[in-house]
C-alpha positions as CSV (number, residue, x, y, z in Angstrom):
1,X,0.0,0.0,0.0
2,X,1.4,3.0,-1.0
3,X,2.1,5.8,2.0
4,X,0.6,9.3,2.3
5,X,2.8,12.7,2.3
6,X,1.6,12.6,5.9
7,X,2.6,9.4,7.0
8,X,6.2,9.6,5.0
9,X,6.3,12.8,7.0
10,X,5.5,11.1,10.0
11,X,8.1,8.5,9.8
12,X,11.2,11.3,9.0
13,X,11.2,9.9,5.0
14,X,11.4,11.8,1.9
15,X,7.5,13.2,0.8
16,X,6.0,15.8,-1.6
17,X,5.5,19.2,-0.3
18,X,3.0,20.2,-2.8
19,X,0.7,17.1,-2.1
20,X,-2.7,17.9,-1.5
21,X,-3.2,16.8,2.2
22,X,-0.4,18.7,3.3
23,X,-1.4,21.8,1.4
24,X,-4.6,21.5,2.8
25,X,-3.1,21.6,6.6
26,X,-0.7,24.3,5.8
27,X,-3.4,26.3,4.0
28,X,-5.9,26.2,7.3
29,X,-2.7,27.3,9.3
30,X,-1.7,29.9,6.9
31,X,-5.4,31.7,7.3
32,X,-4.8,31.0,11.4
33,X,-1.2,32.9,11.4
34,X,-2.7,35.7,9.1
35,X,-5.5,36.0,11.1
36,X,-3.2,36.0,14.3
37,X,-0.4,38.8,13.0
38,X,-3.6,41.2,12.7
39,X,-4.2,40.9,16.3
40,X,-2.7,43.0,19.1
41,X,-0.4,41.8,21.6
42,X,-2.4,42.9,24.3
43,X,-5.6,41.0,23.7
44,X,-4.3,38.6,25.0
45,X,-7.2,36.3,25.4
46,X,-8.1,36.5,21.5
47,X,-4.5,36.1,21.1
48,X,-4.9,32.5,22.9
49,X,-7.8,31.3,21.2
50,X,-6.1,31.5,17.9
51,X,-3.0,29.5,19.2
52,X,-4.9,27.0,21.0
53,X,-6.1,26.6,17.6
54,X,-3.1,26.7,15.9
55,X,-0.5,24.4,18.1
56,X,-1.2,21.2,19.2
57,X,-0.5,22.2,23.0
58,X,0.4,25.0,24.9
59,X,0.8,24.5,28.7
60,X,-0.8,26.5,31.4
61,X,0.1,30.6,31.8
62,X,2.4,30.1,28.4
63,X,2.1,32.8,25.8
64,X,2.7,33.6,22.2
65,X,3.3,37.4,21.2
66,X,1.9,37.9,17.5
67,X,3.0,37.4,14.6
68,X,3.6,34.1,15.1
69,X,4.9,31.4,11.9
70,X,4.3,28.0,11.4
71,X,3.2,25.7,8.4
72,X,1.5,23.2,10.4
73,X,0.9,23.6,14.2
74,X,-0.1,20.2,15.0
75,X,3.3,19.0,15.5
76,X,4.3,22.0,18.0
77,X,4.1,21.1,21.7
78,X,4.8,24.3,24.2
79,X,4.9,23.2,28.3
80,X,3.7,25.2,30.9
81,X,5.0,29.1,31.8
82,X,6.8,29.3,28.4
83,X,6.9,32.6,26.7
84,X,7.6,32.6,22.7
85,X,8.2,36.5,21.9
86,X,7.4,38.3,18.5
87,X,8.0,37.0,15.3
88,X,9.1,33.8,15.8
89,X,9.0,30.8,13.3
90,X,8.7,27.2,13.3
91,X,8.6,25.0,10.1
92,X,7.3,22.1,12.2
93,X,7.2,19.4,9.5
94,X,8.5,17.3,12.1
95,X,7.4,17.7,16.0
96,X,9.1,20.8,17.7
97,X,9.1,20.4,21.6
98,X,9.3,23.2,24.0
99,X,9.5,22.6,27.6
100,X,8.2,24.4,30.8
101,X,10.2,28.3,31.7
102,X,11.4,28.5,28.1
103,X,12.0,32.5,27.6
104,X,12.8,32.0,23.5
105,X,13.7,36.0,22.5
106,X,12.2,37.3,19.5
107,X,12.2,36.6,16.0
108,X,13.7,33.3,16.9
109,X,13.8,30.0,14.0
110,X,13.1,26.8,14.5
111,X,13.7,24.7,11.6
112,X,12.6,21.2,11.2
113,X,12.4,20.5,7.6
114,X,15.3,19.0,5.2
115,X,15.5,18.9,1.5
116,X,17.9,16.9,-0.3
117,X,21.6,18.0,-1.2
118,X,21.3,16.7,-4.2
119,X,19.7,19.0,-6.7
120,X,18.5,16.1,-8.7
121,X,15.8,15.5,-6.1
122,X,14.4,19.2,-5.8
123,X,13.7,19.2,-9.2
124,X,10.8,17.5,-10.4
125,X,9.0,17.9,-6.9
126,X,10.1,19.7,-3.8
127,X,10.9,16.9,-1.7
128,X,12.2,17.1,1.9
129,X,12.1,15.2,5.1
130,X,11.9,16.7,8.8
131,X,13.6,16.5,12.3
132,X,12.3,16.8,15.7
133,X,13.7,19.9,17.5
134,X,13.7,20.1,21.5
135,X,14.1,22.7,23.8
136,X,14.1,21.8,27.2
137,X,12.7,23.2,30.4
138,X,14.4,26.3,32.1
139,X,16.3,27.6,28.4
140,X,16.6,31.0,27.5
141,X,17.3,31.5,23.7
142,X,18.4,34.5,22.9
143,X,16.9,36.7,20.2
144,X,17.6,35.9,16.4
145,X,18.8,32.6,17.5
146,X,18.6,29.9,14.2
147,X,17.9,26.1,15.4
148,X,18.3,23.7,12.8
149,X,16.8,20.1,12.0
150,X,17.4,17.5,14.9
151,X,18.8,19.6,17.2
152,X,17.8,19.0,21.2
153,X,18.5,21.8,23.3
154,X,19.3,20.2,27.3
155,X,17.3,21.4,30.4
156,X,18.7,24.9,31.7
157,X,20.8,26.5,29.1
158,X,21.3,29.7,27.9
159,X,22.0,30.7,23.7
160,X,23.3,33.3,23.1
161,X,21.7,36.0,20.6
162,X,22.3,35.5,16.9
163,X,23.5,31.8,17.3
164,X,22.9,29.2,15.1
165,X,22.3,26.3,16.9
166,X,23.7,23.0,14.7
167,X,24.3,20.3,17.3
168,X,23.1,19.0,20.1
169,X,23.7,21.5,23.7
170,X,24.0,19.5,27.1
171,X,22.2,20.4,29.6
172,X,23.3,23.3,31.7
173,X,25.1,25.0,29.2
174,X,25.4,28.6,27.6
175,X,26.8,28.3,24.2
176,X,26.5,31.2,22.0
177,X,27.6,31.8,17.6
178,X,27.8,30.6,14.4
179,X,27.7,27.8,14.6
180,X,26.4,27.9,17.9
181,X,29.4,26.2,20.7
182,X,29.3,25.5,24.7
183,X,31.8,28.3,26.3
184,X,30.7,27.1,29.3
185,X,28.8,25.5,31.9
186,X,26.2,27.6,34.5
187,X,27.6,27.9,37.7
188,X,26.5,29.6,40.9
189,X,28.7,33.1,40.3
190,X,25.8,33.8,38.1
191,X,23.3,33.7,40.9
192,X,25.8,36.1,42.5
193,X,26.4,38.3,39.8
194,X,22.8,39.2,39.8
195,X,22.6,39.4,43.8
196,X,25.1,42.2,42.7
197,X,22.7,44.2,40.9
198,X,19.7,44.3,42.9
199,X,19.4,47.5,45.0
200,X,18.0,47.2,48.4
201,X,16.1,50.1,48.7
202,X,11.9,50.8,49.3
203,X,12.3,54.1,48.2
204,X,13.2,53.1,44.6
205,X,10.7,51.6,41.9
206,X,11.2,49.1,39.2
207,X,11.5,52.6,36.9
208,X,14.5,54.0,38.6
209,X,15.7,50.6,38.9
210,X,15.4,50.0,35.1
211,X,17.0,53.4,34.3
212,X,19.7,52.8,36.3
213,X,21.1,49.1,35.3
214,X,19.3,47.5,38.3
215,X,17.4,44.2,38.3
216,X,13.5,45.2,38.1
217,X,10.5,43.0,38.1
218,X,9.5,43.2,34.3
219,X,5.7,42.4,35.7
220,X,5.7,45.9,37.2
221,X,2.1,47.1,36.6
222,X,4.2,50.8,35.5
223,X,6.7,48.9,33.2
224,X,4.1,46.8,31.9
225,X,1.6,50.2,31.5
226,X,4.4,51.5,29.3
227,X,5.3,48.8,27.3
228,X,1.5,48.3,26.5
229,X,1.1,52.1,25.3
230,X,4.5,51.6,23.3
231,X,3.0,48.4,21.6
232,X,-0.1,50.1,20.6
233,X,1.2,53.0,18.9
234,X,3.5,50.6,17.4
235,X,0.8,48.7,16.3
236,X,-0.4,52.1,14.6
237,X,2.0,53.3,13.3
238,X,2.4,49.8,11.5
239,X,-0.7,50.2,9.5
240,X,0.7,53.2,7.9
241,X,2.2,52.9,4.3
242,X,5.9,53.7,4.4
243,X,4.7,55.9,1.3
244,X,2.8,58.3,3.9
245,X,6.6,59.7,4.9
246,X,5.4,62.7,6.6
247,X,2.4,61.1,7.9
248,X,5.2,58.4,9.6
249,X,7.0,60.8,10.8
250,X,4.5,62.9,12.5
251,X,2.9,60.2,13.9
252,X,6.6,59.0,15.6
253,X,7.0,62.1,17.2
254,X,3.9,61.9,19.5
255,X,5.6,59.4,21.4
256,X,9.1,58.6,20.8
257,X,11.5,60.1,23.2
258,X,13.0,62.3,20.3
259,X,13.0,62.1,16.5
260,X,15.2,65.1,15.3
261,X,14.1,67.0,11.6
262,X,14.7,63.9,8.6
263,X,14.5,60.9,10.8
264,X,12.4,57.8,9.8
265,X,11.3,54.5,10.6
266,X,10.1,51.8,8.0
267,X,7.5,49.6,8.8
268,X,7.1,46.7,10.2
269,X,8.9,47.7,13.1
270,X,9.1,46.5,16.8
271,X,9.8,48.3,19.9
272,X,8.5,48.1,23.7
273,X,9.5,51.5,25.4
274,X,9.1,54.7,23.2
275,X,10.5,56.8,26.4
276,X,14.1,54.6,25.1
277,X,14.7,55.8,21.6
278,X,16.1,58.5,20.8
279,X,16.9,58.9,16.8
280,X,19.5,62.5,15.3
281,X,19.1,64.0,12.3
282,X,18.7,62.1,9.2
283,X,18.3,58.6,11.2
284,X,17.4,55.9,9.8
285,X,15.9,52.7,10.2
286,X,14.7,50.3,7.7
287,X,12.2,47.6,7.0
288,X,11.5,44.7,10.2
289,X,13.9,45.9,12.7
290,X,13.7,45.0,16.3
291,X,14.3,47.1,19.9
292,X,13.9,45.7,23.1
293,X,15.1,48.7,24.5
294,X,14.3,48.3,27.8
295,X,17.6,50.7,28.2
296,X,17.9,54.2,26.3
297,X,19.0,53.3,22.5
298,X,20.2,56.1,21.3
299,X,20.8,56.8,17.6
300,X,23.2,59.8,16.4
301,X,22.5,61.8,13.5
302,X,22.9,60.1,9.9
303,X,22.8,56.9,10.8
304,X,21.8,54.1,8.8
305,X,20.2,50.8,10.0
306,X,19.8,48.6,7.8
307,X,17.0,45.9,7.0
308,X,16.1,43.2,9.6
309,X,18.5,44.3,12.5
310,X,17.7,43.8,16.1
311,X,18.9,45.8,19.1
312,X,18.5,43.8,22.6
313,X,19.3,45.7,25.6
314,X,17.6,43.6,28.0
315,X,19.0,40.8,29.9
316,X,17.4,38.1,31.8
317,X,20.1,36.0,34.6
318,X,21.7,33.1,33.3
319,X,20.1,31.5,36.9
320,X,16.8,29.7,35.8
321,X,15.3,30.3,39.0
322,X,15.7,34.1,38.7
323,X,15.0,34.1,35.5
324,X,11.6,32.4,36.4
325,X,10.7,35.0,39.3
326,X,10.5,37.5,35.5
327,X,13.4,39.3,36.9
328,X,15.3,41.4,34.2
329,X,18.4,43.8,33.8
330,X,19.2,46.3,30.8
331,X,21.5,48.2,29.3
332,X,22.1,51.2,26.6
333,X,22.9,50.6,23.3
334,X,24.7,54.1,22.0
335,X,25.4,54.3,18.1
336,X,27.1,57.5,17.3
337,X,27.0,60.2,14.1
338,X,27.3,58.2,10.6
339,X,27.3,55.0,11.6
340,X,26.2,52.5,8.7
341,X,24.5,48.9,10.4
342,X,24.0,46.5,7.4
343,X,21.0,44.5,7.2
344,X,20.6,41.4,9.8
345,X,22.9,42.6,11.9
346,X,22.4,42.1,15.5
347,X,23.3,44.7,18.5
348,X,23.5,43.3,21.8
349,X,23.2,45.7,25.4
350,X,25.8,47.6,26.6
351,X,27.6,48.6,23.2
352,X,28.7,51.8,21.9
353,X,29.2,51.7,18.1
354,X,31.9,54.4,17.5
355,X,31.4,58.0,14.5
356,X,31.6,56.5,11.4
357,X,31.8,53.1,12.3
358,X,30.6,50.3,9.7
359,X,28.9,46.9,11.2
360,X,28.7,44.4,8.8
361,X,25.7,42.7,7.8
362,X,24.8,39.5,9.9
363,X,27.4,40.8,11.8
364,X,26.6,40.3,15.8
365,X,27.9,43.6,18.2
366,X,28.8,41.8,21.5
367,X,31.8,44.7,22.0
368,X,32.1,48.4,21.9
369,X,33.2,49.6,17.9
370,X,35.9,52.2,17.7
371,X,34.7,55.2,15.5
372,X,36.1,55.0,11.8
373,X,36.0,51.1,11.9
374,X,34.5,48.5,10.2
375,X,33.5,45.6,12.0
376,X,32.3,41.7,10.3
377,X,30.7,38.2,11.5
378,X,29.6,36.6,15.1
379,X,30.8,37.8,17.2
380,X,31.7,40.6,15.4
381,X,35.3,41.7,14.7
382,X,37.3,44.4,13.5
383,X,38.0,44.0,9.5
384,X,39.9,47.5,9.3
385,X,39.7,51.2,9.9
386,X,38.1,53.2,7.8
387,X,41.0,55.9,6.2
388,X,41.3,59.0,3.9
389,X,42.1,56.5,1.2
390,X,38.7,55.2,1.5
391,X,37.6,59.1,0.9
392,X,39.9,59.2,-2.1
393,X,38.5,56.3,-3.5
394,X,35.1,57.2,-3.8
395,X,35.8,60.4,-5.2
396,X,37.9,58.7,-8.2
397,X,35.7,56.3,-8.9
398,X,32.7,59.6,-8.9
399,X,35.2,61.1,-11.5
400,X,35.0,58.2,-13.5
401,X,31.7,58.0,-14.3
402,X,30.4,59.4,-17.6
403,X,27.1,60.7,-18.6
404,X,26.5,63.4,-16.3
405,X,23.2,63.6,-17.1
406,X,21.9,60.3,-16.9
407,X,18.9,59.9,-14.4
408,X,19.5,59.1,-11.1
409,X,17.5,55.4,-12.2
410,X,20.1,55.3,-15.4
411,X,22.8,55.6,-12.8
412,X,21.4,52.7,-10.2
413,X,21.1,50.4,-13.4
414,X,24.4,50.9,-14.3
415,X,25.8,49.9,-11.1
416,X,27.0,53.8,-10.4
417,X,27.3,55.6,-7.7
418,X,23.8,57.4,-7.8
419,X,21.7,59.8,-5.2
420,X,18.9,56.8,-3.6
421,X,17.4,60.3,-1.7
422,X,16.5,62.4,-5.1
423,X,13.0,62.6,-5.7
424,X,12.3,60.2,-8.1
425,X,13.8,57.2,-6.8
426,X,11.4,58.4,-3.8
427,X,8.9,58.3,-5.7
428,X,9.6,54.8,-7.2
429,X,10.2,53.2,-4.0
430,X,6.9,54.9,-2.7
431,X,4.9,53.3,-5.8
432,X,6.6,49.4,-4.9
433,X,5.4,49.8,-1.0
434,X,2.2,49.9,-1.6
435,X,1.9,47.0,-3.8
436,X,4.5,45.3,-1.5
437,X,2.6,46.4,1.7
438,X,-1.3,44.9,0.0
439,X,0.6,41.7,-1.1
440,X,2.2,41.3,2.6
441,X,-2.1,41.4,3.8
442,X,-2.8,38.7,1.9
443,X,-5.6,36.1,3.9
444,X,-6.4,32.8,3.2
445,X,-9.2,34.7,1.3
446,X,-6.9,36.6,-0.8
447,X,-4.8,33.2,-1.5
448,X,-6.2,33.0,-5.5
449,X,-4.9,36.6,-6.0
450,X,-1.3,36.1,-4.2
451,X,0.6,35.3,-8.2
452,X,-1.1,37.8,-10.3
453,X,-0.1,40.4,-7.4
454,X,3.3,38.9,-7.3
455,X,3.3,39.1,-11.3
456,X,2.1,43.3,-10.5
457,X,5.7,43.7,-8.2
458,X,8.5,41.7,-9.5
459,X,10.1,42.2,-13.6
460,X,9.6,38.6,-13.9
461,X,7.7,35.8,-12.3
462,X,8.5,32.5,-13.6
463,X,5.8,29.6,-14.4
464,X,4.9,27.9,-11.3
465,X,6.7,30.0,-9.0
466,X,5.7,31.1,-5.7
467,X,6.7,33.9,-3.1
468,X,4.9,33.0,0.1
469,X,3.6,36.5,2.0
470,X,4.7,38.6,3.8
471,X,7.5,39.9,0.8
472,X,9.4,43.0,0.9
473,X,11.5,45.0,-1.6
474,X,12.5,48.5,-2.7
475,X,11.8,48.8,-6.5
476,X,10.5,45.3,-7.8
477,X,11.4,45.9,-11.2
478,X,14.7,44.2,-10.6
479,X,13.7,41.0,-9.2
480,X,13.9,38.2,-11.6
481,X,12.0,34.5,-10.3
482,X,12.6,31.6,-12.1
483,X,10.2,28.6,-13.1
484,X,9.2,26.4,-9.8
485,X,11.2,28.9,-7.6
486,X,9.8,28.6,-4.2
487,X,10.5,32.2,-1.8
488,X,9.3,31.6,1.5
489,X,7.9,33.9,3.8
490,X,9.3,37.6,5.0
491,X,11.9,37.9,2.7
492,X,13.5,41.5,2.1
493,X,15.2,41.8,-1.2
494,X,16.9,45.4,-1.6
495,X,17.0,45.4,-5.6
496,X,18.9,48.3,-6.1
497,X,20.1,46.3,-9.1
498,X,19.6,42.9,-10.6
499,X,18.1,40.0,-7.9
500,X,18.5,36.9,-10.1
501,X,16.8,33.5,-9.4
502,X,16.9,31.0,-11.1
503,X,15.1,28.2,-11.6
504,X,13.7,25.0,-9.4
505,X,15.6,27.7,-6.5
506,X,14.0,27.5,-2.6
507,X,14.8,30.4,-0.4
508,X,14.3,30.0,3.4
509,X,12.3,32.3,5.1
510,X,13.3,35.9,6.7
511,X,16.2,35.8,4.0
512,X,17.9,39.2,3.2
513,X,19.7,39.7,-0.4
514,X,20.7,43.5,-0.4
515,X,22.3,44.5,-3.3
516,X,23.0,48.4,-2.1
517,X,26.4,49.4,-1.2
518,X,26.8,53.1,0.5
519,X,30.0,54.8,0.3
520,X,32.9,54.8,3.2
521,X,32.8,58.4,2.7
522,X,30.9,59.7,5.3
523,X,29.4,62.6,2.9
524,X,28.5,61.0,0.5
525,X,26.7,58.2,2.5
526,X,24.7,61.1,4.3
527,X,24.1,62.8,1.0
528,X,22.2,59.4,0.0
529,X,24.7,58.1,-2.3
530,X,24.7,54.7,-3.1
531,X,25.5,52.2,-5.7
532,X,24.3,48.2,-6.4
533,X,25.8,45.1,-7.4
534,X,23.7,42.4,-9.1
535,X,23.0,39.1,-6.6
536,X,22.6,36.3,-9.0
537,X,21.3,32.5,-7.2
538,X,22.2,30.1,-9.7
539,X,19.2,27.6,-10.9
540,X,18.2,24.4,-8.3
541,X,20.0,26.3,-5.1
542,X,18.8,26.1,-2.1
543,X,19.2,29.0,0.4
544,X,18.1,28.1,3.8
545,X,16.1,29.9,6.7
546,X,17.6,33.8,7.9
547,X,20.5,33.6,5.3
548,X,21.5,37.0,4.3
549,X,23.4,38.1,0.8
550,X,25.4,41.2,-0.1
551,X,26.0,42.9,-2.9
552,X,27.9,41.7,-5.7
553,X,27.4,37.5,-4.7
554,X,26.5,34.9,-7.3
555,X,25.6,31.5,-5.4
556,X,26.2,28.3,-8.2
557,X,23.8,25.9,-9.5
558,X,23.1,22.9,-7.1
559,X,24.4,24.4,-4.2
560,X,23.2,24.7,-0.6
561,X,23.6,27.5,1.7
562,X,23.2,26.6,5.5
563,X,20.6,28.0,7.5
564,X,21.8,31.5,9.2
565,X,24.4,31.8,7.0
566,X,26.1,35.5,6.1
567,X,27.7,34.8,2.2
568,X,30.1,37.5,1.4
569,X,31.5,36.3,-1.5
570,X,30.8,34.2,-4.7
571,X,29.9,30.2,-4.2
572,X,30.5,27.9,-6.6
573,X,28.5,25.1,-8.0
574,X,27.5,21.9,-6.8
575,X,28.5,22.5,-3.0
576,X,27.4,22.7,0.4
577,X,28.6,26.3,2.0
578,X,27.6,27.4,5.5
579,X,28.9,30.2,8.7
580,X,29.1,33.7,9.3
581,X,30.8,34.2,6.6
582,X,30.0,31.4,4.5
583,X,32.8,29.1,3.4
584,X,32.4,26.0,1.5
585,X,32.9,22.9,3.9
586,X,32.4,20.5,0.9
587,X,31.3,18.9,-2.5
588,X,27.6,17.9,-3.6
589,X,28.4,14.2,-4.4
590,X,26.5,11.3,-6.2
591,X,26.4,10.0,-2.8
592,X,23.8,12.7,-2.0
593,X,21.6,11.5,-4.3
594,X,22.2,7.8,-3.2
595,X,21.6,8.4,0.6
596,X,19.3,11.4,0.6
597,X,18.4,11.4,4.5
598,X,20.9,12.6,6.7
599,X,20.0,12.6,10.8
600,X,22.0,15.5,11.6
C-alpha cells in the first residue's frame, strides 16, 4: 500500500510538499497565522484562542506574542510558563518540543524541515524530510537565535543571541555563535552576579531601577503600562504605508522620546518603550527591525540601519530560578553620528558603536566599535579602519563616471554611484510599497490573487513560482524568479540592481539579499549616495532559513547554503557552504543523491 505525504512525513522519509493533504493543513494554518499577525499583543485572550487553535498544546500561563509562523501547528508542543516572543518561526514538518520556563527571544527560528543536497531531487518535486527539534525546560534562547533540523536543546541553558544552533547543547550549558558552541557551563557566580545588581532600597521603583542598570520585576504594573502604550502606537504606526513619509514621521514624534528634523522609521517595526529611543538627524531605520530597549537606545545623526536588525538591551540571569521570578536587567545601546548597520545585523546591550563606524551585515555587536571602523561576523570583529584612502576612492571612482546627465534610475542600473534620496527614486520606492505592503495582507481569502499580485511587483515571475507572504523589496522591477522557484515567507530583497533566481531555487524564510552598497565616505553616504551590485542565485539552489546576501554575490547551481548563513563572496557550483561568513565545507556528491536522509 502506497504511504501518504503525511505518513512519509511522520516516519522522518522523503515526501512531496505540494501534495494535496499537506497543502490543505498548511493552507488552514496559513489563514490562522494571518488572522493572528492582525491581532494586538495585548488581547491577549483572543491572542490564545487563535493558538490554542493553531499548536497542538500550549501548557498553562504560556504565551505567544503575534505574529507568530508556522506551516503546520499540530506537531508543535509548548509546556507550561513558556513565553515565545514576537516573530518567531517554526517550520514544524516534524514535532518541535518546548518545555516548561522557556524565555525564547524574539524573531527566533526553529527549523525542522530537510531537502535533499542533491539537486536532482528538488527538481521534479520539492521533496524534503523533517527532524524533531527540542528545547528543554528552564532555556533562555536569545533573540535571532537559528535552530536547525534534529537539534535538542538540554534542560537549563542559555543561547546566546544571533546563534545558530547545529548540534546538540548538554544540559546546563550557555553556548553562544555561528555555529552555535558551549563556552561554558552555569555555575553559581551567576546567581551572584545578579545578587550584585539588585538595590535594596523601598524608596526606589522598578523605573529608577530600570533606568539605572538594576534588576527590576518586568511584571511591574508601571513597566508593563508603558510597554502596553509603546505596543499600541507601534501597532499604529504599522498600519501606515511607508509611502505616507510625513504622515510616519509625525505620527513617531507623538511618542518617541525624540525624532530630530529627517528621521524615519520603515515599517514593520518592533519596539516596547518609546520613552528609550532617541533617533538624530537624518536617522534611519529600515524595514523589520527589532528594539527591546528596555535601556535608552540612542541613535546619532545620519545613521543608517539597515533591513532586519535587532537591538536587545535587555537581559534576563543566566540563573533559571531568577529568570523564572520574571526578573530582568538592561542596558544602553549608544550608536554614534554616521554609523552604517548593514541588514541582519544584530546589537547586543551595553555597546557603543563608535562615529563612522561600519557593522557588517549578519554581523553580531557583543563589544564596543571604535569610531572609523569596520566591524564583520559573530561575534563581530574588527575588518579594518576606515582611512582617507577610502575618501579618495570614492571620489575617483565619482570622477570616472560618464554621462553626467543620466537619471539618477540610469545611474542605479548601471551599477554607479547614484543619489537613492532624489526625488524620483522616492517616488519609485513609494509606488513598490504599496503594492509590497497589499501583497504582505494577503488572507487565506486573498490566496487566489497572491501570483497575479506577485506578477504586479517583481520584472519577472516564472511559471509555477511562488513567493509566500509577507514579501518586501525596494523597486520590484529588478527582481527576476525563475520557473518552480519557491520564496518563503518575509523575505527582504533590496533590488537596487539585478536579484537573479533562477530556476527550481528554494529560499528560506526571513532571507535578506541586499544588493546596495553606501559609500565609506561619510558625505557621500549622508548625501544618499549609493551604488548596487547584481546578486545572482544560480538555478536548483537552495538558500536556507535567515540567510543573508550582499551585494555583488552569485551562489552556483546545485548548491546549498546553511541555515543563518552570512555569504560575502561568490559560491561555486554543486556545493554545500555554511557560517558567518559562509565558506564551503564541501562537494555535492552522487552520494547525496544515493543516501538522501541525513540525521544531523
Amino acid at each position: 500500500m502506497t504511504k501518504t505525504a503525511r505518513q512519509l512525513q511522520e516516519e522522518g522519509l522523503l515526501y512531496d510538499v505540494f501534495e494535496q493533504e499537506l497543502t490543505d493543513i498548511k493552507d488552514r494554518t496559513y489563514g490562522l497565522v494571518s488572522e493572528l499577525s492582525r491581532v494586538s499583543h495585548f488581547d491577549m485572550e483572543f491572542v490564545m484562542s487563535l493558538v490554542r487553535k493553531i499548536v497542538a498544546k500550549i501548557g498553562q500561563d504560556s504565551y505567544i506574542v503575534p505574529p507568530f509562523r508556522c506551516d503546520y501547528g499540530d506537531h508543535v508542543f509548548i509546556g507550561n510558563n513558556t513565553y515565545i516572543n514576537y516573530n518567531c518561526c517554526f517550520l514544524d514538518s516534524a514535532k518541535v518540543t518546548i518545555g516548561d520556563y522557556v524565555y525564547m527571544g524574539p524573531n527566533c527560528n526553529i527549523f525542522t524541515p530537510c531537502h535533499p543536497i542533491h539537486h536532482e531531487l528538488r527538481k521534479e518535486k520539492v521533496t524534503e524530510y523533517a527532524l524533531p527539534v527540542t528545547v528543554g525546560s528552564h532555556s533562555w534562547i536569545g533573540g535571532d537565535v537559528v535552530i536547525t533540523p534534529g537539534v535538542t536543546i538540554g534542560e537549563n541553558c542559555v543561547i546566546g543571541a544571533g546563534s545558530v544552533v547545529t548540534k546538540d547543547i548538554p544540559d546546563n550549558s550557555i553556548a553562544v555563535g555561528n555555529p552555535c558552541k558551549v563556552i561554558r557551563q552555569i555555575n553559581d557566580k551567576d546567581r551572584e552576579y545578579i545578587n550584585s545588581l539588585i538595590l535594596d532600597d523601598e524608596t526606589k521603583d522598578s523605573k529608577y531601577k530600570q533606568e539605572h542598570g538594576y534588576i527590576y520585576s518586568a511584571k511591574d504594573e508601571a513597566i508593563f503600562n508603558i510597554v502596553k502604550d509603546t505596543v499600541h502606537y507601534v501597532e499604529i504606526l504599522n498600519k501606515l504605508s511607508n509611502s505616507e513619509i510625513q504622515r510616519r514621521r509625525d505620527f513617531l514624534r507623538t511618542f518617541v522620546a525624540k525624532l530630530d528634523e529627517g528621521a524615519m522609521i520603515n515599517s514593520p517595526f518592533y519596539m516596547e518603550f518609546a520613552n528609550h529611543l532617541e533617533m538624530g538627524v537624518n536617522s534611519f531605520i529600515n524595514y523589520d527591525c527589532i528594539m527591546l530597549n528596555n535601556a535608552m537606545v540612542k541613535l546619532g545623526d545620519n545613521v543608517l540601519v539597515g533591513p532586519k536588525v535587532s537591538f536587545y538591551t535587555a537581559m534576563h540571569p543566566i540563573d533559571a530560578k531568577q529568570r523564572e521570578q520574571w526578573l530582568v536587567y538592561a542596558k544602553p545601546i549608544t550608536v554614534e553620528d554616521n554609523v552604517w548597520i548593514g541588514g541582519s545585523a544584530t546589537i547586543l546591550g551595553g555597546v557603543t558603536i563608535g562615529k563612522n563606524a561600519i557593522v557588517g551585515a549578519g554581523a553580531v555587536v557583543t563589544k564596543d566599535v571604535e569610531p572609523n571602523t569596520i566591524v564583520v561576523g559573530n561575534p563581530a570583529r574588527v575588518l579594518r579602519k576606515i582611512t582617507a584612502e577610502d575618501s579618495k576612492k570614492y571620489q575617483e571612482e565619482l570622477a570616472k563616471q560618464k554621462d553626467i546627465n543620466k537619471s539618477e534610475f540610469d545611474k542605479m542600473m548601471a551599477g554607479q554611484w547614484y543619489n537613492a534620496m532624489d526625488y524620483s527614486m522616492l517616488k519609485l520606492r513609494q509606488e513598490n510599497n504599496k503594492k509590497t505592503e497589499a501583497y504582505s495582507r494577503i488572507t487565506i481569502n486573498t490566496l487566489s490573487y497572491k501570483d497575479r499580485m506577485a506578477k504586479a511587483i517583481v520584472k519577472e515571475f516564472g511559471e509555477n513560482a511562488n513567493i509566500i507572504p509577507p514579501f518586501t523589496c525596494d523597486y520590484g522591477c529588478n527582481v527576476k524568479v525563475g520557473d518552480n522557484t519557491v520564496i518563503n515567507h518575509s523575505g527582504v530583497f533590496l533590488d537596487t540592481n539585478e536579484i537573479n533566481i533562477g530556476k527550481h531555487a528554494l529560499i528560506g524564510p526571513k532571507s535578506g539579499l541586499y544588493g546596495a552598497i553606501h559609500p565609506f565616505d561619510v558625505e557621500a553616504r549622508n548625501e544618499g549616495i549609493e551604488k548596487a551590485k547584481t546578486i545572482n542565485i544560480g538555478d536548483g539552489a537552495w538558500l536556507g532559513g535567515k540567510v543573508t546576501v550582499v551585494p555583488g554575490v552569485s551562489i552556483g547551481k546545485h548548491s546549498v547554503i546553511g541555515a543563518g548563513s552570512v555569504v560575502t563572496k561568490d559560491i561555486p557550483d554543486d556545493v554545500v557552504a555554511v557560517g558567518n561568513p559562509c565558506r564551503v565545507i564541501r562537494k555535492i556528491t552522487e552520494d547525496d543523491k544515493i543516501n538522501p536522509i541525513r540525521k544531523k
